[in-house]
PDB file with one MODEL, atoms N, CA, C and O in Angstrom:
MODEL        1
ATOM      1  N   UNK A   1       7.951  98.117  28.164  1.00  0.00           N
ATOM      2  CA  UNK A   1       9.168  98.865  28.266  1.00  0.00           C
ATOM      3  C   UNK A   1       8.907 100.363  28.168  1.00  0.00           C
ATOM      4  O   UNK A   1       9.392 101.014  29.093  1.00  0.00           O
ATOM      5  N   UNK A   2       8.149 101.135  27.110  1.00  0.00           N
ATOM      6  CA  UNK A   2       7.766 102.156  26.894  1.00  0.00           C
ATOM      7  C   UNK A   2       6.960 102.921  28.514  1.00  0.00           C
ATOM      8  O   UNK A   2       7.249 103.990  29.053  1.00  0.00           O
ATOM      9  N   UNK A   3       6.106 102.080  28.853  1.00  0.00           N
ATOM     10  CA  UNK A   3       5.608 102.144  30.202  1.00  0.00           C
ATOM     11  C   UNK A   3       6.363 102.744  31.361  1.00  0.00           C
ATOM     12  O   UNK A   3       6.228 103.753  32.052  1.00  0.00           O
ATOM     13  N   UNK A   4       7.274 101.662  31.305  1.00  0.00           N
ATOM     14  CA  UNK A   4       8.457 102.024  32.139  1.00  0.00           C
ATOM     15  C   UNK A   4       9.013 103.368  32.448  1.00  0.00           C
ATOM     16  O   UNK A   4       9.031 104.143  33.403  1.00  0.00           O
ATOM     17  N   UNK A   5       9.522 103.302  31.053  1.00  0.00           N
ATOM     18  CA  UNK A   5      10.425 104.519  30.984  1.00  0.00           C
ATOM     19  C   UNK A   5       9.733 105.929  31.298  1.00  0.00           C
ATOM     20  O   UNK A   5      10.235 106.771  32.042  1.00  0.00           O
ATOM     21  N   UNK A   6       8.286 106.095  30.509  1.00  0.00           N
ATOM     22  CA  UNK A   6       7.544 106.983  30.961  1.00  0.00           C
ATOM     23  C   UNK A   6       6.833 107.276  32.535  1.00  0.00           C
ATOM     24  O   UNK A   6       6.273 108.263  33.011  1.00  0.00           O
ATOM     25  N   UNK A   7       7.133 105.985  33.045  1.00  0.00           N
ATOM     26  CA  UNK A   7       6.842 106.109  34.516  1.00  0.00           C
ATOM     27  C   UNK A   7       7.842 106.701  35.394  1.00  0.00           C
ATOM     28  O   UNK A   7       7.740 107.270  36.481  1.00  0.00           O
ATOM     29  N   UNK A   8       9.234 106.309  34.343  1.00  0.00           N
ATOM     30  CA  UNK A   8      10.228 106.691  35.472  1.00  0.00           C
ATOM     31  C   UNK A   8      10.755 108.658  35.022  1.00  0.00           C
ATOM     32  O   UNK A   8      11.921 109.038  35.127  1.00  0.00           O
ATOM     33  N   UNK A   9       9.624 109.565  34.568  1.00  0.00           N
ATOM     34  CA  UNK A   9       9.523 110.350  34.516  1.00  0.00           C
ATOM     35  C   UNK A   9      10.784 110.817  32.832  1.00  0.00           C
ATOM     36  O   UNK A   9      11.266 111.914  32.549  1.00  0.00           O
ATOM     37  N   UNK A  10      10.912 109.640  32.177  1.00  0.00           N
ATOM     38  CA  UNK A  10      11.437 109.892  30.156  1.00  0.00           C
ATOM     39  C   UNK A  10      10.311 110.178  29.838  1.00  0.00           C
ATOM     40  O   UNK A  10       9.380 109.563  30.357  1.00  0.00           O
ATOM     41  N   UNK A  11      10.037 111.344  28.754  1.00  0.00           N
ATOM     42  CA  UNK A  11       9.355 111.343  27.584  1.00  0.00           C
ATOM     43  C   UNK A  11       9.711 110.697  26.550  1.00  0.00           C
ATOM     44  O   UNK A  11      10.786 110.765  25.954  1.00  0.00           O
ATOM     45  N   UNK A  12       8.290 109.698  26.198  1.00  0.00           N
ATOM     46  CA  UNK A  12       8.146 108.750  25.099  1.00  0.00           C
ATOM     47  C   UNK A  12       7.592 109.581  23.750  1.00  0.00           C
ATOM     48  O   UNK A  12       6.539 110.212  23.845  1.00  0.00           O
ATOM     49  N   UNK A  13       8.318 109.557  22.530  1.00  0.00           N
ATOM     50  CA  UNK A  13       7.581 110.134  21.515  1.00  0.00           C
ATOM     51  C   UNK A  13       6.938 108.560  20.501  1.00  0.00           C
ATOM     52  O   UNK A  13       7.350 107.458  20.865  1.00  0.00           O
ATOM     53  N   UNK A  14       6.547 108.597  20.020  1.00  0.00           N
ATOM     54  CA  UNK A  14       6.055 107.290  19.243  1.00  0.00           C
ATOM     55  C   UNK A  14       5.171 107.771  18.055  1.00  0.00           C
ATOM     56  O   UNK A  14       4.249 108.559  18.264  1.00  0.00           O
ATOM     57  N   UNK A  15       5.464 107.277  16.744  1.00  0.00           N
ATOM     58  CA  UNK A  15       4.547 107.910  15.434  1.00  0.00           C
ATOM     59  C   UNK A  15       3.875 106.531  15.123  1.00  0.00           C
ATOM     60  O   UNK A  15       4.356 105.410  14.953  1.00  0.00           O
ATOM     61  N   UNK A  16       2.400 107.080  15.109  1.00  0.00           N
ATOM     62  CA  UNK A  16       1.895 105.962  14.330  1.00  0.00           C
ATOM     63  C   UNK A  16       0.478 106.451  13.880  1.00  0.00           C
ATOM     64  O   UNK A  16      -0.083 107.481  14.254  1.00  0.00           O
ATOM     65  N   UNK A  17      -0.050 105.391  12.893  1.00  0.00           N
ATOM     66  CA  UNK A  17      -1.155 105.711  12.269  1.00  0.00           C
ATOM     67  C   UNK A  17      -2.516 105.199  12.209  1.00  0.00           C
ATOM     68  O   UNK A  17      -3.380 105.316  11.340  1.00  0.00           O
ATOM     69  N   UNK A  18      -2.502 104.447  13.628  1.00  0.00           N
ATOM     70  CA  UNK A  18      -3.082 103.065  13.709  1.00  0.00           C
ATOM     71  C   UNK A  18      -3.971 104.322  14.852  1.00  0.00           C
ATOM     72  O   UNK A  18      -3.278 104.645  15.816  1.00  0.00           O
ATOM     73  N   UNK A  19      -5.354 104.982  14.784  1.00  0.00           N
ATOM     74  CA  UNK A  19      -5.988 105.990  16.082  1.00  0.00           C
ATOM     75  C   UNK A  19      -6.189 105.282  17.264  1.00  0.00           C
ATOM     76  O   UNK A  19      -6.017 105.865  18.335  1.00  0.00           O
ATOM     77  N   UNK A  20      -6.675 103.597  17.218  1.00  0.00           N
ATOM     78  CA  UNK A  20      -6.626 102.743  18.328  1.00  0.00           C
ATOM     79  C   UNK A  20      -5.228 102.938  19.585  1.00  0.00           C
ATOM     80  O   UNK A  20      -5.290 103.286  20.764  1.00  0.00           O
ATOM     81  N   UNK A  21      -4.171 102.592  18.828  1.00  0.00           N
ATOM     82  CA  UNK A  21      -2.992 102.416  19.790  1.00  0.00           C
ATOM     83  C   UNK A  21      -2.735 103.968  20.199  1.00  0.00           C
ATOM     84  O   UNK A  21      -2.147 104.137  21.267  1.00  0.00           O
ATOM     85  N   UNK A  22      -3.196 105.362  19.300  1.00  0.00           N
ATOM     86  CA  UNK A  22      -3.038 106.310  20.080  1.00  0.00           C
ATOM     87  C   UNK A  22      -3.899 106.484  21.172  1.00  0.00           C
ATOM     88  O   UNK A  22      -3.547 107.211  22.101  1.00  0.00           O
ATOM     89  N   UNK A  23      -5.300 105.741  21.182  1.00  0.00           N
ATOM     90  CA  UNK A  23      -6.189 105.889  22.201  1.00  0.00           C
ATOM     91  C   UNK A  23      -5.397 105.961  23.229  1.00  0.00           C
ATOM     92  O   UNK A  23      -4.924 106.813  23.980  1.00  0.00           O
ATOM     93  N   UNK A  24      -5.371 104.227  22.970  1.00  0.00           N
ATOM     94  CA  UNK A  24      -4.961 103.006  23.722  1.00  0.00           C
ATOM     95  C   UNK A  24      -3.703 103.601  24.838  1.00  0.00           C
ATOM     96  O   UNK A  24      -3.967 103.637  26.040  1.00  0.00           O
ATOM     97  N   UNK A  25      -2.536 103.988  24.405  1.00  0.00           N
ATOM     98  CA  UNK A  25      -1.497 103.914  24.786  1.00  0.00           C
ATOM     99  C   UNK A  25      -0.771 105.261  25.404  1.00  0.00           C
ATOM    100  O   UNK A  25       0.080 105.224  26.292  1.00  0.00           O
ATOM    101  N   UNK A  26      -1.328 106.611  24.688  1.00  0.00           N
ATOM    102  CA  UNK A  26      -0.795 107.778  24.779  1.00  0.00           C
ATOM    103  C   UNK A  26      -2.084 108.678  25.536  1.00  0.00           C
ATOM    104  O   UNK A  26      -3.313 108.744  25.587  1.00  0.00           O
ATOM    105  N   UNK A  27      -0.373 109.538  26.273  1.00  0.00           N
ATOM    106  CA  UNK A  27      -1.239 110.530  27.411  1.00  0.00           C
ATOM    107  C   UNK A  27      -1.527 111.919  26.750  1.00  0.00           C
ATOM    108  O   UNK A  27      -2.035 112.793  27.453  1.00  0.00           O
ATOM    109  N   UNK A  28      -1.158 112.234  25.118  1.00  0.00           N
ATOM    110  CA  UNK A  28      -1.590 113.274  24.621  1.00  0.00           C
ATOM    111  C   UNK A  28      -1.032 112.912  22.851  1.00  0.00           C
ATOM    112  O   UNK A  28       0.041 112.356  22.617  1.00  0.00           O
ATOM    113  N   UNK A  29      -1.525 113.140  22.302  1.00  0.00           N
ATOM    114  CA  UNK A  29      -1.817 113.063  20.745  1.00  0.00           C
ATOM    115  C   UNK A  29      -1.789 114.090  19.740  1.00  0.00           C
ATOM    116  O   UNK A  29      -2.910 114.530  19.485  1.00  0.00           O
ATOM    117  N   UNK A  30      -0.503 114.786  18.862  1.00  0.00           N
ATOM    118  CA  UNK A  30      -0.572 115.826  18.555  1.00  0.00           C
ATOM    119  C   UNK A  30      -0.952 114.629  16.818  1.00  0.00           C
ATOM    120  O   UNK A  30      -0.262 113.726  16.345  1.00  0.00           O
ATOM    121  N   UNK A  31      -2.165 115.147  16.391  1.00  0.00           N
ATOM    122  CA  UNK A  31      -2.380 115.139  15.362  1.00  0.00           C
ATOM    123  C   UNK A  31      -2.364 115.934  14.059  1.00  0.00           C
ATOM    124  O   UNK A  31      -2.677 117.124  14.032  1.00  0.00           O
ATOM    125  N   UNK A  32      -1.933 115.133  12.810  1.00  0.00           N
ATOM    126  CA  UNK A  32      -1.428 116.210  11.831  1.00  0.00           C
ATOM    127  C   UNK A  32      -2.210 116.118  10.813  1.00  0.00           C
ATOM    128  O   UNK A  32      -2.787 115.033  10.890  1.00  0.00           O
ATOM    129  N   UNK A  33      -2.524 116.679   9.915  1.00  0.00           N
ATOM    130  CA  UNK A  33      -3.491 117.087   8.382  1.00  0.00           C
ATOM    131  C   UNK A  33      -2.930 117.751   7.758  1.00  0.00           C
ATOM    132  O   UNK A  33      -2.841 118.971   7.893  1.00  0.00           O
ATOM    133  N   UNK A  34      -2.142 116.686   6.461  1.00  0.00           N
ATOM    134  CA  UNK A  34      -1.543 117.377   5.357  1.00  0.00           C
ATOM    135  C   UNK A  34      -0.213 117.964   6.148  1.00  0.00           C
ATOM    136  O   UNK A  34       0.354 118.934   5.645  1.00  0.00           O
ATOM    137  N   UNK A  35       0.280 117.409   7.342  1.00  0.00           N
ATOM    138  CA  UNK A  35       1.647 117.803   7.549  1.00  0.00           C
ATOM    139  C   UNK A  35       1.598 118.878   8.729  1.00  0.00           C
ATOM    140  O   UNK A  35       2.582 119.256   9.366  1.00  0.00           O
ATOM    141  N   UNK A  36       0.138 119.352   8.927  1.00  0.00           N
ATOM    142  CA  UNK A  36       0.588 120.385   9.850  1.00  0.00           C
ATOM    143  C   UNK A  36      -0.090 119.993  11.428  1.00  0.00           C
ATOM    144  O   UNK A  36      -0.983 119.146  11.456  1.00  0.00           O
ATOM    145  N   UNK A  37       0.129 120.301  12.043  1.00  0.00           N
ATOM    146  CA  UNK A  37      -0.619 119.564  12.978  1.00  0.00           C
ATOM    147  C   UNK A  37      -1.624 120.952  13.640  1.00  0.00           C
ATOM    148  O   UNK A  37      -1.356 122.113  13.947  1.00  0.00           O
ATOM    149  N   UNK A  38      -3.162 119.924  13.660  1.00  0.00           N
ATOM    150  CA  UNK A  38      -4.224 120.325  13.890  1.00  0.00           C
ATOM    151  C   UNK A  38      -4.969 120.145  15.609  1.00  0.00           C
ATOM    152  O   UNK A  38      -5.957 120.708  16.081  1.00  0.00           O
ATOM    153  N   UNK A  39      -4.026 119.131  16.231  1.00  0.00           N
ATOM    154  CA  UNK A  39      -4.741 119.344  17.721  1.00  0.00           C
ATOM    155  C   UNK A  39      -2.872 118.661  18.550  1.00  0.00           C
ATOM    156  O   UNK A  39      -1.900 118.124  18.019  1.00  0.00           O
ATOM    157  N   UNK A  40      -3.157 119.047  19.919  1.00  0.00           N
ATOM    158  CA  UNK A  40      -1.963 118.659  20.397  1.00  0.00           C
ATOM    159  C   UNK A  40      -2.991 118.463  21.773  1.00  0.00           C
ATOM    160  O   UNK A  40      -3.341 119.546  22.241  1.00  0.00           O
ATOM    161  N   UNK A  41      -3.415 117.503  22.341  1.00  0.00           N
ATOM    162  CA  UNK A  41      -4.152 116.945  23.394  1.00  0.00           C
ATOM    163  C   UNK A  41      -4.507 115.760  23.971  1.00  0.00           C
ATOM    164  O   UNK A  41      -3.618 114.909  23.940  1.00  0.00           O
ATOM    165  N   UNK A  42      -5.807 115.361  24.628  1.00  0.00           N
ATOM    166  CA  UNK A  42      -5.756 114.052  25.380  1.00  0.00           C
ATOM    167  C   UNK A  42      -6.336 113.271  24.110  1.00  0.00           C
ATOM    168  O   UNK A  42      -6.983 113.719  23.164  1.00  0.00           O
ATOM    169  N   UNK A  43      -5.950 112.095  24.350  1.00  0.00           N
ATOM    170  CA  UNK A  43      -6.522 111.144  23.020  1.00  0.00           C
ATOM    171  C   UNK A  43      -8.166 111.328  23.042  1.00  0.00           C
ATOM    172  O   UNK A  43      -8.688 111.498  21.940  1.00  0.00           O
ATOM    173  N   UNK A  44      -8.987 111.309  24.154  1.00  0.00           N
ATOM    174  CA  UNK A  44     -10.159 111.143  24.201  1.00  0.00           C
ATOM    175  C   UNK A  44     -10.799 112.623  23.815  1.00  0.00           C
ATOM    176  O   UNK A  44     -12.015 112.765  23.943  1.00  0.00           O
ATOM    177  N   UNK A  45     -10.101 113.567  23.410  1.00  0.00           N
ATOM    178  CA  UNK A  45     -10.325 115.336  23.104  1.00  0.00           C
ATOM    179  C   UNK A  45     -10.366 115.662  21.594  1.00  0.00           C
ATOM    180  O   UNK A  45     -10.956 116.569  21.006  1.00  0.00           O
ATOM    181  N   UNK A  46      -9.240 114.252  20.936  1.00  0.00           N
ATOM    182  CA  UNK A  46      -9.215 114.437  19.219  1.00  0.00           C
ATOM    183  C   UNK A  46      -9.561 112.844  18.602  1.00  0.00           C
ATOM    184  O   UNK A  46      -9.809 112.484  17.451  1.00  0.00           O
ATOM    185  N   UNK A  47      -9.502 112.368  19.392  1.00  0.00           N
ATOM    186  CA  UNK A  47     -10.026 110.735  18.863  1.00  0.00           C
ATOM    187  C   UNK A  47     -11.454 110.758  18.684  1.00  0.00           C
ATOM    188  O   UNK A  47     -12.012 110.036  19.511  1.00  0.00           O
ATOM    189  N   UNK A  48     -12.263 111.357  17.863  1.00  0.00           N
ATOM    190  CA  UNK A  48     -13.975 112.271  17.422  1.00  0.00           C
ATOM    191  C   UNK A  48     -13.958 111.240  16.442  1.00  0.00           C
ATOM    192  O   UNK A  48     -12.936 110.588  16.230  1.00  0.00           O
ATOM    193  N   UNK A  49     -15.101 111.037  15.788  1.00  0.00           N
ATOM    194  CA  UNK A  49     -15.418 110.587  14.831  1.00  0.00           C
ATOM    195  C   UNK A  49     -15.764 111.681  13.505  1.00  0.00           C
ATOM    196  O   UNK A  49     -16.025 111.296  12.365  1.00  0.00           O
ATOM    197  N   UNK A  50     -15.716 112.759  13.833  1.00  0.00           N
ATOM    198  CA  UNK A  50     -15.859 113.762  12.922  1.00  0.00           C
ATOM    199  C   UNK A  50     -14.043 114.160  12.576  1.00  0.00           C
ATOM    200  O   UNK A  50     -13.734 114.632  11.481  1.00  0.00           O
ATOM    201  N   UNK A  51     -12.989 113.891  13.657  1.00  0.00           N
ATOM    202  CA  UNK A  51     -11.638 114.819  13.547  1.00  0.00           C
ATOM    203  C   UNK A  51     -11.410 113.432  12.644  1.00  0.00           C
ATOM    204  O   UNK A  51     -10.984 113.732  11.529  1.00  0.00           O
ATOM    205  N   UNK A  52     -11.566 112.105  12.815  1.00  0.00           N
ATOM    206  CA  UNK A  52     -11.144 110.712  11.696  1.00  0.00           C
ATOM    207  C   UNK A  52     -11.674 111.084  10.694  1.00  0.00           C
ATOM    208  O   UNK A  52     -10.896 110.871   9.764  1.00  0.00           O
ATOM    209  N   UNK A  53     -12.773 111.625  10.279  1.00  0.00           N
ATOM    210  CA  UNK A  53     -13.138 111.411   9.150  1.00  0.00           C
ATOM    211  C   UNK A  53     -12.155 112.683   8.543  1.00  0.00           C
ATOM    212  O   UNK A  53     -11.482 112.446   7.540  1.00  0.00           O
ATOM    213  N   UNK A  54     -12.105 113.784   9.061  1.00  0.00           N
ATOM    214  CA  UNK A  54     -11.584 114.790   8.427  1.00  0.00           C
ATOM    215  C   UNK A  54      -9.896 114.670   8.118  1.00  0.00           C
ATOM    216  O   UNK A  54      -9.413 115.115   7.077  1.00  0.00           O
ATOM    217  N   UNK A  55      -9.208 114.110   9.008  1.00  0.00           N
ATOM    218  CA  UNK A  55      -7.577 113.508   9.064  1.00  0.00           C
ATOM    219  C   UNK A  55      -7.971 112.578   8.075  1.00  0.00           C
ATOM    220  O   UNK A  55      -7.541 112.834   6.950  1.00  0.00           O
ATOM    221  N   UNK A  56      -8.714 111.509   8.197  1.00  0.00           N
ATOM    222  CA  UNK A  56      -8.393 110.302   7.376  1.00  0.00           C
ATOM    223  C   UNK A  56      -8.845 110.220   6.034  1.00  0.00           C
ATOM    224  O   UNK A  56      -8.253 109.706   5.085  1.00  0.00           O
ATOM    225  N   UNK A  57     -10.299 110.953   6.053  1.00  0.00           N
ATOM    226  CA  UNK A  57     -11.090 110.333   5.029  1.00  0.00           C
ATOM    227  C   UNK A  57     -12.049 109.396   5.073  1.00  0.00           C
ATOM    228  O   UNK A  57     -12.941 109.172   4.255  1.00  0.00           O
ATOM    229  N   UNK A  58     -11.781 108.826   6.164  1.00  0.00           N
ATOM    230  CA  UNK A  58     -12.431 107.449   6.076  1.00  0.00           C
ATOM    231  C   UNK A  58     -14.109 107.778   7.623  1.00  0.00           C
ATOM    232  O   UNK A  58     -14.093 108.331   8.722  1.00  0.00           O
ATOM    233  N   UNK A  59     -14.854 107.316   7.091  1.00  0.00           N
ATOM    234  CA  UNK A  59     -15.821 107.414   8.621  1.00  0.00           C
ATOM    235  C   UNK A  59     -15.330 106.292   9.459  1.00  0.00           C
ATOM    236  O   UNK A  59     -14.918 105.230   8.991  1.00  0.00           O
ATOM    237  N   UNK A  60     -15.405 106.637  10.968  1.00  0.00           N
ATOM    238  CA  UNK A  60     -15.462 105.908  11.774  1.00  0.00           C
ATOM    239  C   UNK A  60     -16.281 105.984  13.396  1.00  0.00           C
ATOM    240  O   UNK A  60     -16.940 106.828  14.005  1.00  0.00           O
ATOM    241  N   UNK A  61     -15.745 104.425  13.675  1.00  0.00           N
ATOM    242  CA  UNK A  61     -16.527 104.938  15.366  1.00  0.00           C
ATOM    243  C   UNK A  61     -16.024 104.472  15.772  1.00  0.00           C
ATOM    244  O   UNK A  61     -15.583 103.351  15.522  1.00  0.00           O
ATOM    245  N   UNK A  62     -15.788 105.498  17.023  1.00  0.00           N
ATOM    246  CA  UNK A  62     -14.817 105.791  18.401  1.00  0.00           C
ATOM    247  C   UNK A  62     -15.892 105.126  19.268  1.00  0.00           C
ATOM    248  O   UNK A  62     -17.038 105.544  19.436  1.00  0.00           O
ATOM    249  N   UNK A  63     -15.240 103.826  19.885  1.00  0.00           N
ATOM    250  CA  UNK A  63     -16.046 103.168  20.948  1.00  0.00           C
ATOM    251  C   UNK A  63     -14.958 103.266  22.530  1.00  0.00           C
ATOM    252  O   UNK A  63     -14.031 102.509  22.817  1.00  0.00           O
ATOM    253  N   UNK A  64     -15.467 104.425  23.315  1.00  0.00           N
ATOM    254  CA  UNK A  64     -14.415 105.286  24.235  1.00  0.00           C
ATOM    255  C   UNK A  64     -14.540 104.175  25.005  1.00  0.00           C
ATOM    256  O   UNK A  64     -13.434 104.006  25.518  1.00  0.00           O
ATOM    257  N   UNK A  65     -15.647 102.918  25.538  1.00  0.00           N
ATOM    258  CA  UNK A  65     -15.570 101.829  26.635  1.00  0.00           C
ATOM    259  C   UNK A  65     -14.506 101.042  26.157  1.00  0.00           C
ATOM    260  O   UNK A  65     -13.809 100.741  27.126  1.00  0.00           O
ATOM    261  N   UNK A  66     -14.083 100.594  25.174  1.00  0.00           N
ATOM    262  CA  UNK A  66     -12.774  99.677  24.771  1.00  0.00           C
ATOM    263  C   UNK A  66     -12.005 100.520  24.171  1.00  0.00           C
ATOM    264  O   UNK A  66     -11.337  99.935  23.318  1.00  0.00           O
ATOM    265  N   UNK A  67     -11.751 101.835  24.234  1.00  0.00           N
ATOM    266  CA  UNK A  67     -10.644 102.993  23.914  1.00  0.00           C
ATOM    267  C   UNK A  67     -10.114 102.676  22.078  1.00  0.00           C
ATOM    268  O   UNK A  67      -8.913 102.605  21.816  1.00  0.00           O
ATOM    269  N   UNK A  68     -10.957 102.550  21.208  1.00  0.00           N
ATOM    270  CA  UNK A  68     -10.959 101.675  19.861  1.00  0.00           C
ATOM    271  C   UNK A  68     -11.879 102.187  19.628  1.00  0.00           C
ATOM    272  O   UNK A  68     -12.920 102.529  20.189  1.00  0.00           O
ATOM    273  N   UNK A  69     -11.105 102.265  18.055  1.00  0.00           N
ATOM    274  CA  UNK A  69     -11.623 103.198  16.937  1.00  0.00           C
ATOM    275  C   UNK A  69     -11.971 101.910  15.340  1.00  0.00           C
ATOM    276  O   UNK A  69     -11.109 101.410  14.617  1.00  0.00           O
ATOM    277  N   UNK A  70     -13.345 101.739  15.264  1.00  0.00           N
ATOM    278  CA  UNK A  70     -13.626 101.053  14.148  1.00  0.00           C
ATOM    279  C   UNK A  70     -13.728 102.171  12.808  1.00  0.00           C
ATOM    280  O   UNK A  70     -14.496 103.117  12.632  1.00  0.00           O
ATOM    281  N   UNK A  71     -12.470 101.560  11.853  1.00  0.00           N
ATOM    282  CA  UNK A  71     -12.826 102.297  10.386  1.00  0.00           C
ATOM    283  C   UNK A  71     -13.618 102.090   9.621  1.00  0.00           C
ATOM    284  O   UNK A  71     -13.810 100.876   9.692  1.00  0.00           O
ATOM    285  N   UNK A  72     -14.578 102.717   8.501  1.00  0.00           N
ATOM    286  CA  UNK A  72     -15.554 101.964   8.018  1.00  0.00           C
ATOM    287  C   UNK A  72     -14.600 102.095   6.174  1.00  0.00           C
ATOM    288  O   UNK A  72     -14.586 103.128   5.504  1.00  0.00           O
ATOM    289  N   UNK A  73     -14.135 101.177   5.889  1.00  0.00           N
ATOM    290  CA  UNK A  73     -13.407 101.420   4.957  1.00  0.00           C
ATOM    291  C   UNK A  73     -14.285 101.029   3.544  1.00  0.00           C
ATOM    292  O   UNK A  73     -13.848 101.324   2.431  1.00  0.00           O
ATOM    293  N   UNK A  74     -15.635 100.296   3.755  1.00  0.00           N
ATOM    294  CA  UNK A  74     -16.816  99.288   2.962  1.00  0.00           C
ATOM    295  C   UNK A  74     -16.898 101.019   1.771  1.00  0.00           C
ATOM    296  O   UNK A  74     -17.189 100.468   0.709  1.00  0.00           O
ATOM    297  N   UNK A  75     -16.829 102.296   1.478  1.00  0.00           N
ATOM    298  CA  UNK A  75     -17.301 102.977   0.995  1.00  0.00           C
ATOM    299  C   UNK A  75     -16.250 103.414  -0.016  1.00  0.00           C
ATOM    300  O   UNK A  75     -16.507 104.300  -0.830  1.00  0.00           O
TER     301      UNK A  75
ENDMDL
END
């Protein structure tokens, strides 16, 4: 449905916290730290494994062939 609508030239806004489905799903990604937002671009420009660790805390890896982001939460 979201698809749709953005095809038929609506802007979709959508919040979430999950970096996969922003890969996954969105044509630009304004990401925030501590409330302010730190990049406004293509998912594949802030979806880094250095910008996760610094937003999240947590290390991870950005595997760009399946557009998915593994957290390493074991630490």
């Amino acid at each position: 449905m979201l698809k749709k609508l953005s095809a038929s030239g609506m802007t979709v806004i959508s919040s979430m916290h999950a970096p996969t489905h922003a890969y996954r799903y969105a044509d630009k990604v304004v990401a925030l730290k501590q409330g302010r937002v730190c990049a406004c671009v293509r998912p594949e420009e802030v979806i880094t494994e250095e910008n996760i660790e610094q937003i999240y805390g947590v290390r991870a890896r950005v595997l760009p062939e399946y557009r998915a982001v593994v957290l390493d939460v074991t630490r």
